[in-house]
Structures are given as C-alpha cells and as structure tokens.
C-alpha positions as CSV (number, residue, x, y, z in Angstrom):
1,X,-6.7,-2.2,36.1
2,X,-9.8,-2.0,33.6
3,X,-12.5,0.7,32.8
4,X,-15.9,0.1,32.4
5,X,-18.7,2.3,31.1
6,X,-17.7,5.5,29.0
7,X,-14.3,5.6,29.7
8,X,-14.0,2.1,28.2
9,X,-15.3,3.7,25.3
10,X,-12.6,6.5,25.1
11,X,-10.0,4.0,26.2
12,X,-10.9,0.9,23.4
13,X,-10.0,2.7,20.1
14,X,-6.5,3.6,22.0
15,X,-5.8,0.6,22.3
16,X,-6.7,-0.9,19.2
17,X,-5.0,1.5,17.4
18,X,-1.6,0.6,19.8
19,X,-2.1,-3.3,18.9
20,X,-2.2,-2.1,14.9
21,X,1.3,-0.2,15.8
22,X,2.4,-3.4,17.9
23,X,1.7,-5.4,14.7
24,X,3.6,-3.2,12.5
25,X,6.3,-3.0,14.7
26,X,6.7,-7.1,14.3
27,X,6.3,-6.1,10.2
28,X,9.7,-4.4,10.7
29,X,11.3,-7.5,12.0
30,X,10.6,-10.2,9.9
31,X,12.9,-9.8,7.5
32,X,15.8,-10.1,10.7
33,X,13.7,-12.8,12.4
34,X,11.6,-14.7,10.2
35,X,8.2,-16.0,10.3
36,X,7.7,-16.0,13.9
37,X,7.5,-12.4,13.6
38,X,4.0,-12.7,11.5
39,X,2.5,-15.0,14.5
40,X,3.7,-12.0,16.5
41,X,2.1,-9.6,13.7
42,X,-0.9,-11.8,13.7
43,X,-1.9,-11.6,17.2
44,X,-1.8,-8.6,17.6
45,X,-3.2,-6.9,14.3
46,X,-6.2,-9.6,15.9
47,X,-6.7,-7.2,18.9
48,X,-6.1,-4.0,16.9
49,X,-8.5,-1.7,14.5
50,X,-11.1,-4.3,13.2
51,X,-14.0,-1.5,13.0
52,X,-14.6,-0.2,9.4
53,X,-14.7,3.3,9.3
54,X,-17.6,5.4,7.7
55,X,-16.6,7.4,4.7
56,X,-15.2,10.7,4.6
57,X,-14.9,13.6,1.9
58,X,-12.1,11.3,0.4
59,X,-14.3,8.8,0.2
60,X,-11.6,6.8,1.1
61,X,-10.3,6.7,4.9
62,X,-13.0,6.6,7.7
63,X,-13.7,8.3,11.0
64,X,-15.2,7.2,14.3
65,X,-14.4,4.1,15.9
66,X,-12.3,2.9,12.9
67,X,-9.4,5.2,12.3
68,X,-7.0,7.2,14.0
69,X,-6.7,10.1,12.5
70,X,-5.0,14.0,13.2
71,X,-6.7,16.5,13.9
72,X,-6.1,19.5,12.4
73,X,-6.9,23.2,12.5
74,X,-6.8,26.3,9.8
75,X,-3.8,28.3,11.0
76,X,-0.4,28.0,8.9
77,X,2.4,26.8,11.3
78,X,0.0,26.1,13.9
79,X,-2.3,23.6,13.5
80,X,-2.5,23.3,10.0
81,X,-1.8,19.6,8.3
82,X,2.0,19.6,7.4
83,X,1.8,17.9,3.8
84,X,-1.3,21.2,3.0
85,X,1.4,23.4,4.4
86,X,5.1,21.8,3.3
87,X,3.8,21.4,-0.7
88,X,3.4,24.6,-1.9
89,X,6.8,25.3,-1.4
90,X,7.4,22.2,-2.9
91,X,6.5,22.3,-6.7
92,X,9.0,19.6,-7.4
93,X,7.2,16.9,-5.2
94,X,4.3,15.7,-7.9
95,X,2.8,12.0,-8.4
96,X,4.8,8.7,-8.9
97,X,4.0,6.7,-12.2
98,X,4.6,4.0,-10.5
99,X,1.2,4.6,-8.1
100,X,-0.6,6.7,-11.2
101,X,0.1,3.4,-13.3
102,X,-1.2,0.8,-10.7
103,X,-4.3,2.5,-10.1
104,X,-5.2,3.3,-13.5
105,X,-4.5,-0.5,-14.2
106,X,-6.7,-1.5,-11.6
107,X,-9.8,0.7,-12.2
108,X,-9.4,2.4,-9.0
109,X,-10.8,5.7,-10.1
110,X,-11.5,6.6,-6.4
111,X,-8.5,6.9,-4.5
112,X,-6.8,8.1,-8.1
113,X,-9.0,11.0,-7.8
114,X,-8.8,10.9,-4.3
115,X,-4.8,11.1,-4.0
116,X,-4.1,13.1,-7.4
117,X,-5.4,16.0,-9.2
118,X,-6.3,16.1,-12.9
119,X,-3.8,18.2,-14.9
120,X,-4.3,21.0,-17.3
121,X,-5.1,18.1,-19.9
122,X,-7.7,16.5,-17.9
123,X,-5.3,13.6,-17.3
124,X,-3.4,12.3,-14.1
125,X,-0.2,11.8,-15.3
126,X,2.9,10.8,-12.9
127,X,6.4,11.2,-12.9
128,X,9.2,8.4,-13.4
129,X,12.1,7.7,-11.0
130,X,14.1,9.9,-13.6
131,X,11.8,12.6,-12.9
132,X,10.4,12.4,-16.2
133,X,6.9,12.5,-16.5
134,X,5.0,9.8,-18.3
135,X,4.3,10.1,-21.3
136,X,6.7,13.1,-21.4
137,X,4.8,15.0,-23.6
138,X,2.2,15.8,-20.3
139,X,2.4,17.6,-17.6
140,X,2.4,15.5,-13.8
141,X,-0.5,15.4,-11.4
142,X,0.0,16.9,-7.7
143,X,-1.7,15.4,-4.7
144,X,-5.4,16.1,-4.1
145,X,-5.4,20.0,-3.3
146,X,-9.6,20.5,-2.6
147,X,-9.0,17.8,0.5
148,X,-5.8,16.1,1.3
149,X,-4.4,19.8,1.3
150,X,-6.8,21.5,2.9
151,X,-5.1,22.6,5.9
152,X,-7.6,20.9,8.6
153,X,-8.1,17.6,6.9
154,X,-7.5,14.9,9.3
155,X,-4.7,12.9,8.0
156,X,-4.9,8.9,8.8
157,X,-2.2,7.7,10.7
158,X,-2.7,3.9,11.6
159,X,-5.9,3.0,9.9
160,X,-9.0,-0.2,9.4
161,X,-7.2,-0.8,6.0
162,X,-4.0,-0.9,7.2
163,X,-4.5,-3.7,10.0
164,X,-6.7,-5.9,7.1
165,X,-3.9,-5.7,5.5
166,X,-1.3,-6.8,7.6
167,X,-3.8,-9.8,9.1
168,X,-4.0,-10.5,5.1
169,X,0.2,-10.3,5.0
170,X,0.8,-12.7,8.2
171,X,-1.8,-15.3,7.2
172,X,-0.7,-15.5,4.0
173,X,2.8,-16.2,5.0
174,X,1.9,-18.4,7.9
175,X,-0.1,-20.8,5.3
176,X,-3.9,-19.4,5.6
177,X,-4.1,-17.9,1.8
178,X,-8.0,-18.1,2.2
179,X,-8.1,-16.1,5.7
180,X,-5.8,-13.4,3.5
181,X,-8.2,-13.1,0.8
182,X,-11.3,-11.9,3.4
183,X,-8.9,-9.1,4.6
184,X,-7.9,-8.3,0.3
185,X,-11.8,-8.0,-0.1
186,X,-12.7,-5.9,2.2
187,X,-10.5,-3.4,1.8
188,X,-11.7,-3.6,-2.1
189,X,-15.0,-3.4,-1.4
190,X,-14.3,-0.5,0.5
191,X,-13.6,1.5,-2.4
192,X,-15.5,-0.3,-4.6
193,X,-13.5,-2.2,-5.8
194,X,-14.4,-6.0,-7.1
195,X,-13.3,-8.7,-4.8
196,X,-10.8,-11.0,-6.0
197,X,-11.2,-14.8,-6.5
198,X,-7.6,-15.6,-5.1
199,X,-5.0,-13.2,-4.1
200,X,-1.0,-13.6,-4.3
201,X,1.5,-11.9,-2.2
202,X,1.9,-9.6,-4.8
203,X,-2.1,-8.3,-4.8
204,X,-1.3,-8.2,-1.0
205,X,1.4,-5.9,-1.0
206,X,0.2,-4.1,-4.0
207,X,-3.2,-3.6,-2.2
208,X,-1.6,-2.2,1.0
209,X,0.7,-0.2,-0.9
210,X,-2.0,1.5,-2.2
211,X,-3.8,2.1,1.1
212,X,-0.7,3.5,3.2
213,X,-0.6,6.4,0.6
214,X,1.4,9.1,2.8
215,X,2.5,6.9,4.9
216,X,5.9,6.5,5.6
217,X,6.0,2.8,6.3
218,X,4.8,1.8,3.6
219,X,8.5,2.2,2.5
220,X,8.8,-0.1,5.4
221,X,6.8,-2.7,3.4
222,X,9.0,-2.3,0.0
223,X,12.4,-3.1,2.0
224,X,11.2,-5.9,3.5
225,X,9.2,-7.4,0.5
226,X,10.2,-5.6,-3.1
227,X,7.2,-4.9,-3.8
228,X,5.8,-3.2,-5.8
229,X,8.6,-3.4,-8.1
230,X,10.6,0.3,-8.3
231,X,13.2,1.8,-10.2
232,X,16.3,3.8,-8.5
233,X,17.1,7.3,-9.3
234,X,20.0,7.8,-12.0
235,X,23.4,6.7,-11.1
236,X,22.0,4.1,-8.0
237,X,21.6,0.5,-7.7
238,X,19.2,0.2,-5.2
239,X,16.5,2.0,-3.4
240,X,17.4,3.8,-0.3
241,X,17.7,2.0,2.5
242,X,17.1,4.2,5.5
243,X,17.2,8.2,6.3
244,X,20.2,9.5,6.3
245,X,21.9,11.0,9.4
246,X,23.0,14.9,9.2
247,X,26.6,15.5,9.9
248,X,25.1,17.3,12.8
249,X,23.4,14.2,14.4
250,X,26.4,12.0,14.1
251,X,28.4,14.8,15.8
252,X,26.0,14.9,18.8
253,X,24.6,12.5,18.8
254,X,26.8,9.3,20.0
255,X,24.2,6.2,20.0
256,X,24.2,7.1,16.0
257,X,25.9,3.7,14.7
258,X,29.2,4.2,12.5
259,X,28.6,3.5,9.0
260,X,30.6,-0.2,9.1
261,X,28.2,-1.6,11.3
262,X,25.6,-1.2,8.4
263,X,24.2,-5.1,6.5
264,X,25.8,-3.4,3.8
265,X,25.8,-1.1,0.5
266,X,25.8,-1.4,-3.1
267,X,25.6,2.4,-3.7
268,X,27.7,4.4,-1.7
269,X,27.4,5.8,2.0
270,X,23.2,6.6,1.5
271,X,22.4,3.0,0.7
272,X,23.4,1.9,4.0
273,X,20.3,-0.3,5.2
274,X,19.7,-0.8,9.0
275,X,19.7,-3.3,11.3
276,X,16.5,-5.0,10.3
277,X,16.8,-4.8,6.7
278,X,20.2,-6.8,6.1
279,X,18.9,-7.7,2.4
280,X,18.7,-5.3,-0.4
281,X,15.8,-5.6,-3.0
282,X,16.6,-6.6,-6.5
C-alpha cells in the first residue's frame, strides 16, 4: 500500500529512520559475514535519514525532518530523560580521556562543550580506564548538566550524522574512498569543523565515534573495528565483549546461550563475545 499527501509526510521520516536501523543492523554483521554486509549497509543507509537537521540548544544534533529523537517531559520517573535522571545518583560515572583527548586534539570545542562540563578549574578533564583522571592532579568533567541533563531534552536516538557516517564506513570499505570523504565533511562542517582533504578508516571511525556520544552502539563500532584505540580496566586483557547475563536470566530464561558456545575469552567468563563478534580487538 502507499500514502500520499500528509500522511506521507508523517509516514517518510519513519521510515528513513527504520532503513538507518536496517543499516546498522548489517554494521553488526560484518565482522561474521564480510563485505557483502556493507553493500547490504549501503543500500539501505541510501534510503534512510539523508535530511540535515537544524540546530538545537546543543548545537549539535538536529530536529525536524532529520533526526529521531525522544521526547521527553519534566516529571522524575515519568517522563523525564533517563541519563538527567540515572546520573545524579551516579557521581562515579564522569568523562572518558579517551573522548576528552580526541576532541581537544581535534579542535572540536563544540560538542566538548556540548558533552562535558567545565570543572572547578575551568578545564574538561577526563578520566583514564584506571579511573584516574588525567592529569591526576584535576578533578574530571561530568556530562553537559544545563542540556543533556535537563530532564526534557530530547535525546537522539538514530540520527543525520549517524547514517553519513555509516554511508562513509561502507563506501570506504567497498573501494569508493572519495564517496566516504563527502559523508566525513559534512558531518564536520556540521559542527564546524574543517573538512578534510582525504579521510582514512581511522578519521571514519574516529568521526562516528564522536557523533554516537550516548549511544550504545557505538560500542558496536569498537568490536567490530578497534577503533578508536582503548585501554582495559586493571587486571583484563580485552574490552568487554557483550553485556553480561544475570544469574537470574540464565535461570529463566532458556534461549540464553551456555557460556561454551561463546567465539571465545581471553579474560575470564565477562569477556565472552557473541555470535557476531568472534574476533577480539588487540
């Protein structure tokens, strides 16, 4: 069946935002089934969110036709955003160096403002896999608290930059490094950002990684690629590999798989990786 008129309208941005999920979906997979998986990706991130989105108080992730985005009210455990309502009671949970180093490096003064807060020093300042902070001697940032916390702010889910970013993953890896760099430079001149004269896998990844802040699957992206490059906590070998079942799921639960079917482990039962991850990062 198809729609014309204004519920066309209402229907289009569903389904673009479905084809960005569809694309990411075939993300997850090519590290099982190769590069066939990026044709897949390619096709259809091609039919997915291609509008840009106008800025917002972040001056960073867009509403209207180009994002999908929660919406969110101002009652606590209601409506309110979850991250303005899980980190207060969270004072451990403060800014990665790893982030706070890469965007500092890169000049990218508006999504570090945009993610972190300042500390008492005036600095942004984040914290190592150790949980040390870095340098030690200052305190670590927190995420933004006048808009990413505010308890309606309308948290991107599957965004504009994220589906430039997987069209500039698949062509890359299926030979078109020129059609890549378009989808690099837009999201860079997005947030002002200079564009690039040629852009590596690495700037690819990097540049996504940056844009999926609070985004789960951009942890997605490091399993299947390495990058950006990341340190495990004390003790471990690798980064985690997948969420851990409770002793509670796997009692109840009977299509949870037994630990030997996992690829594998190099650091005990919690680095088991699933089924489409068989290969550890470095």
């Amino acid at each position: 069946c198809s729609a014309t008129g204004p519920r066309a309208t209402q229907i289009a941005p569903w389904i673009s935002a479905a084809n960005t999920l569809k694309a990411r979906f075939h993300l997850h997979l090519v590290e099982r089934n190769g590069n066939a998986e990026y044709t897949a990706a390619l096709a259809a991130a091609n039919q997915a969110i291609l509008e840009v989105p106008v800025s917002t108080a972040d001056g960073i992730h867009g509403r209207g036709p180009g994002d999908f985005r929660m919406f969110h009210g101002s009652t606590e455990d209601f409506d309110a955003n979850i991250w303005a309502e899980f980190l207060p009671t969270r004072q451990d949970i403060v800014a990665g160096d790893v982030l706070v180093s890469l965007l500092k490096a890169r000049n990218d003064t508006l999504r570090l403002a945009g993610y972190f807060d300042r500390n008492a020093a005036g600095q942004f300042i984040g914290s190592s896999a150790q949980n040390v902070a870095v340098p030690p001697t200052s305190a670590p940032s927190v995420i933004n608290t006048s808009v990413r916390r505010q308890f309606n702010y309308r948290q991107p889910i599957v965004t504009w930059a994220e589906n430039q970013l997987i069209l500039a993953e698949a062509k890359f890896q299926t030979g078109d490094s020129a059609g890549a760099l378009v989808h690099v430079n837009n999201v860079r001149t997005k947030v002002g950002l200079p564009a690039l004269a040629g852009a590596s896998f690495t700037d690819i990844m990097q540049e996504k990684y940056i844009a999926m802040y609070q985004n789960i699957d951009v942890w997605s992206d490091y399993k299947r690629t390495c990058i950006p490059t990341l340190t495990p906590y004390a003790g471990f070998t690798e980064v985690l590999g997948r969420m851990p079942y409770g002793s509670a799921e796997r009692n109840a639960n009977p299509n949870v798989p037994l630990p030997a079917s996992y690829p594998g482990t190099t650091s005990g039962a919690s680095a088991y990786r699933n089924w489409n991850d068989p290969n550890p990062c470095p």
